[in-house]
N, C-alpha and C positions, 0 to 999 in steps of 0.2 A: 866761111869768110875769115880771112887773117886778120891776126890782133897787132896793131905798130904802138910802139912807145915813140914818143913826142917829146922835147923840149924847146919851152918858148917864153917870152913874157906878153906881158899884159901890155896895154895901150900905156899905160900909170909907170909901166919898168917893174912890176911885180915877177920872179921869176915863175913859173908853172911847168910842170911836166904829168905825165898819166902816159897810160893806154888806152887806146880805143878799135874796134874793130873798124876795118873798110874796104872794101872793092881793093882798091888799089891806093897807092901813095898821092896822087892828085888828089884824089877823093878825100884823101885826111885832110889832104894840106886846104884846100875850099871850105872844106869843113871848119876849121880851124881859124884861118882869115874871118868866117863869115860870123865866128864869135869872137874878133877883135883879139885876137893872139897872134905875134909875131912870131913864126914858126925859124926856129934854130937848128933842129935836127928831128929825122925821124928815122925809124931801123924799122924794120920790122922783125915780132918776136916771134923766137928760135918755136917749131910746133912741141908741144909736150906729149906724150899717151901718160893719161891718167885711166885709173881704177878706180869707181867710185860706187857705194854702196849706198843705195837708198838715193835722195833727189839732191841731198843734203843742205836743204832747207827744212826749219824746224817750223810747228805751228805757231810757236809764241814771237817768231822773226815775223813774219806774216802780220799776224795781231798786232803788233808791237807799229810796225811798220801802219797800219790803216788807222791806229790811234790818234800816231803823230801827223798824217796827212792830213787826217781830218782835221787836227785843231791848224795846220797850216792853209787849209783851204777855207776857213772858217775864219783865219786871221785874214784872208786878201792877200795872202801871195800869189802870185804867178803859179800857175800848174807846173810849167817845165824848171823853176825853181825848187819848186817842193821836190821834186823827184833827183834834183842835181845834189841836195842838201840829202834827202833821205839817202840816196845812194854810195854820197862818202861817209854814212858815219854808219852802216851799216856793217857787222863784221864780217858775216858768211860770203866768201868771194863770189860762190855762186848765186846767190842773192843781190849780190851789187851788181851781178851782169843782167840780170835781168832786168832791174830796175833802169837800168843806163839802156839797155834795148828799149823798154820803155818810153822813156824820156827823147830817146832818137826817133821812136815813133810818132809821137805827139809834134816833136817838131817839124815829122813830114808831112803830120795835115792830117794822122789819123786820129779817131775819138779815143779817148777813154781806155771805153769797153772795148774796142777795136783791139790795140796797145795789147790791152791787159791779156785776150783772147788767145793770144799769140803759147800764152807762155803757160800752158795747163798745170802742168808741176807746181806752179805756185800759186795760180788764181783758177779756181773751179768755175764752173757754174753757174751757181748759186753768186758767186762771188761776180763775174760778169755781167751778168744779169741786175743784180742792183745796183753796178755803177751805171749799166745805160740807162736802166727806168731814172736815176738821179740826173742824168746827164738829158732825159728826154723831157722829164720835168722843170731843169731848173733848178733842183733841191740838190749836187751833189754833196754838198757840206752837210746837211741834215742825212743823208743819205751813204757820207763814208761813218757819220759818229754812229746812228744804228746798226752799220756793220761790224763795227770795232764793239760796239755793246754785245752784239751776235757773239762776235768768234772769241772775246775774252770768258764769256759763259758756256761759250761751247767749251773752250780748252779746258776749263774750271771741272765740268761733268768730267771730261775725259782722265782728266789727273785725279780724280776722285774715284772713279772705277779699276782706271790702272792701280795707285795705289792701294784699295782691297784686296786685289790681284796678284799684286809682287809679293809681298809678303810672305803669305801661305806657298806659293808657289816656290821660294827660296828655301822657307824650310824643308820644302816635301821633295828639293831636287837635295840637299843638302844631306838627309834620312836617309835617301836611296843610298846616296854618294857614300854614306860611313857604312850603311850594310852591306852592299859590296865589296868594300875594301875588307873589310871583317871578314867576309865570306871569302873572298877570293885570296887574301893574303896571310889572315890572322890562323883562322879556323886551320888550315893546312899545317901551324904549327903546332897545334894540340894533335893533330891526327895522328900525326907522327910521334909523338908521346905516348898516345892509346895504342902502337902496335904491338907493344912487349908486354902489355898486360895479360894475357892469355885470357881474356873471361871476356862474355860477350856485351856488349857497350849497352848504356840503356837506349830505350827507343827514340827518343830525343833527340840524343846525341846521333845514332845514327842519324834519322832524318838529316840534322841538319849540315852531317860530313857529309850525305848522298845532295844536298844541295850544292855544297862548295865542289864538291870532285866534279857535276855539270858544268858549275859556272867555270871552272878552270880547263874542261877540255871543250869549251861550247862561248867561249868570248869572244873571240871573231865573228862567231857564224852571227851570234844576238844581237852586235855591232851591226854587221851588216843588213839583219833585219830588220832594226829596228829604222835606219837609212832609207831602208827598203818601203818600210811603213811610212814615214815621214813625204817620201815620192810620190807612192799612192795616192796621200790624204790630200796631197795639194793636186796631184792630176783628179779626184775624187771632187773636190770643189769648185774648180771650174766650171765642171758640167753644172748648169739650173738645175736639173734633178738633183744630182749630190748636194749643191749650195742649199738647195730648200731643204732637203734632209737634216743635213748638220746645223743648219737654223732652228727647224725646228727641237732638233735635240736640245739646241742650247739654253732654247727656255722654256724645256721640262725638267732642268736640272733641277735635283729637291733643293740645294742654296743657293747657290749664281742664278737660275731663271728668273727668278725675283729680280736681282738686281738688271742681271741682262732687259728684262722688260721695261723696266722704271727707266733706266737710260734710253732705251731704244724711244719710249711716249716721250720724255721728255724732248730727243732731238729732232724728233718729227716737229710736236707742236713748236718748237721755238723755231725752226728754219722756216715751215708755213708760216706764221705768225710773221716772222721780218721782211720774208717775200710781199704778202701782202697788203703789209700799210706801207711796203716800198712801192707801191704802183705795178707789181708786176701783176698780171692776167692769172686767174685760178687754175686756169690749164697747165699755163707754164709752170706756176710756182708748185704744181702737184708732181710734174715731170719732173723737174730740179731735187723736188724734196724725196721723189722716187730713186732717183742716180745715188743719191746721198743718205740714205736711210741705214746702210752698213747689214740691213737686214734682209733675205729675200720674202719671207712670211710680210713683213711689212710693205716692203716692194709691191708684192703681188695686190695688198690691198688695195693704195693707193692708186695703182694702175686700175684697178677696179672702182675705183672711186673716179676717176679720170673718164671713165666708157659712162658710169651713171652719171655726171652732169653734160656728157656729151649728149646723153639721151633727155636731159629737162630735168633728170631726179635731182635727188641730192647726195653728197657724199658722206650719211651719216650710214646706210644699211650695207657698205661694202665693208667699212670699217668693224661695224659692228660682228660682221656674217666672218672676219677672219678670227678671231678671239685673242687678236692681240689687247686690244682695247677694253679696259673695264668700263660696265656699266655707266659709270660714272663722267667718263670722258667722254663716250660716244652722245650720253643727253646733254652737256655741256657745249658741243659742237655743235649740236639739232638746235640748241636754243641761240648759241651765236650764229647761225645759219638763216633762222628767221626772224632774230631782229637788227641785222646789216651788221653786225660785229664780231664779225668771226674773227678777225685778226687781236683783235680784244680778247676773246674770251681763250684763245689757244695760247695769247702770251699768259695769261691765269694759270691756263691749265700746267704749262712750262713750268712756271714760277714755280708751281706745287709740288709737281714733281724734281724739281731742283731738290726742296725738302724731304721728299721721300727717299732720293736717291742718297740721299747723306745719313736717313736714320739706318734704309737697310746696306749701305757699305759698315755703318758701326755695328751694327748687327750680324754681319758679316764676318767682319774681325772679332769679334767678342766669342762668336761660337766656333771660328775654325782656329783660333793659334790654340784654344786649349786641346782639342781635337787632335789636332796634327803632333803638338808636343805628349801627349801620352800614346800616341801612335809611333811617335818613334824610339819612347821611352820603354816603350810594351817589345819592338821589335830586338833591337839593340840589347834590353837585358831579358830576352826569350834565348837570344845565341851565345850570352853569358852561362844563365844557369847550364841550358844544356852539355854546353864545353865542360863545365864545373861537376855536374853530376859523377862521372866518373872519379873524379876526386874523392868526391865526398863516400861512396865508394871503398875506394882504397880506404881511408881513413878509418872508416865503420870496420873492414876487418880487419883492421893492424888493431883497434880499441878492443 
């Protein structure tokens, strides 16, 4: 659909101009009239090809965005206001078009949830789903502030894990980054030093010439394999097989599985948990929290959990039978399970693990920056001494 720029005034003599998408130029100009704009000119804008990486919507534009709705829908404004106001003051362009896609939806008669469904990239699921159970209810204002509670604690988990994450990760890409250049650059100029010595190098120092003369006739090929690897791993997880493999890998690791785990209970119970006392149906909200789980080991439970209340059970022996779940969580469930408060007692469970996920990120950081820092300090002066050996060497027989 082509986008036209518009200029015009208002009923008052305010002047106005924007862009808007439309069929055709009638189509603006009706549009236009029929919100009391005297239309002065319209063009239609020149097409662009953009390149664009990722959806370019961020999760805290989203957040940010369902906070303010909320307390505007909570204030008694007009729906297709809230969305006129949220969409100009919003920065990411591709966030303001959606929102205006929006907003032109509602004014053609559709719900909500309808609206929102349209536009995946920005509104999941999870996120559709609790605007219609609000909209089916009654309760949308009580029903965007739980969600905006959801996604500011979800984002909160996520920036806490990433951050564990970045850190060690910079320095160990960083370690590599100076060994190599040492290796591939540095080392080359000692070698050529040791050729007129005539006596034969200590073992060391060989070793670590016979590492640099690879890395220098073998850079390309390592480049390309390692490309080649990176290809693999992602056609490698696609497949359910692979995904469940490298899942389950990730929370055997001896220090990330920990934390991998803690988040992963945590985002289960707290999206169960909001589904719930939002009116959604336990099937669905099991389904939802399934799509969403980022995990396939968890996946798989749930969906197991999904066939056991199909069958009358309950969802506490699929959870239990996959070992994602400790002890602890699974009788937590069994007991909000049989006394009508499950969504209660998972947003508990959440809470807790909120806390646990913050002591093992600190725990986290505490054990790997020193780890990594004598790991690169051990590396770095391992191909010092060995270069130096030969010095030292010479010196011993000139003394």
């Amino acid at each position: 659909m082509p986008i036209y720029e518009y200029k015009g005034k208002t009923l008052a003599g305010k002047q106005v101009q924007g862009e808007l998408k439309a069929k055709n130029r009638q189509e603006l100009e009706r549009f236009l009239r029929s919100n009391k704009i005297l239309v002065s000119g319209v063009s239609k804008k020149p097409s662009q090809i953009t390149i664009k990486i990722g959806s370019g919507i961020k999760k805290i534009d989203i957040s940010r965005f369902t906070r303010q709705f909320a307390t505007m829908i909570s204030a008694g404004l007009p729906m297709v206001q809230c969305l006129e106001i949220l969409g100009s003051q919003t920065e990411s362009a591709e966030f303001r078009r959606i929102i205006i896609e929006v907003k032109e939806s509602v004014q053609s008669g559709s719900t909500l949830s309808e609206a929102l469904s349209k536009h995946k990239k920005a509104y999941d699921d999870l996120y559709v789903n609790m605007v219609e159970a609000g909209e089916v209810g009654g309760a949308l204002d009580t029903i965007l502030v739980r969600l905006a509670q959801y996604r500011e604690k979800a984002d909160r988990l996520i920036r806490k894990v990433k951050g564990a994450l970045v850190y060690p990760i910079v320095v160990m890409i960083v370690a590599i980054g100076v060994t190599f250049a040492m290796l591939r650059f540095i080392v080359p100029v000692f070698a050529k030093m040791f050729q007129g010595l005539g006596s034969e190098l200590p073992a060391p120092t060989r070793f670590v010439m016979g590492i640099s003369q690879f890395l220098q006739a073998n850079t390309v090929i390592m480049i390309l394999g390692l490309i080649g690897l990176a290809i693999a791993y992602k056609l490698y997880v696609r497949q359910p097989s692979g995904r469940m493999t490298v899942d389950k890998f990730k929370l055997r690791l001896p220090l990330l599985g920990d934390l991998i785990r803690k988040s992963a209970i945590s985002r289960f119970t707290r999206t169960l948990a909001t589904l719930l006392s939002s009116g959604v149906s336990i099937l669905d909200a099991l389904n939802i929290t399934a799509r969403t789980s980022g995990n396939m080991v968890l996946q798989t439970a749930i969906k197991n959990a999904m066939v056991s209340i199909a069958e009358g059970e309950t969802i506490t022996a699929p959870l239990k039978e996959s070992g994602v779940f400790p002890p602890m969580v699974t009788q937590m469930i069994s007991v909000g399970e049989k006394t009508g408060g499950l969504d209660e007692m998972l947003a508990k469970i959440a809470d807790f693990y909120d806390e646990e996920v913050d002591a093992a990120v600190a725990a986290l950081t505490s054990i790997i920056e020193p780890v990594i820092i004598v790991f690169m300090g051990a590396m770095i002066g391992a191909i010092l001494i060995a270069m130096y050996l030969p010095m030292f060497d010479i010196v011993g027989k000139i003394s």
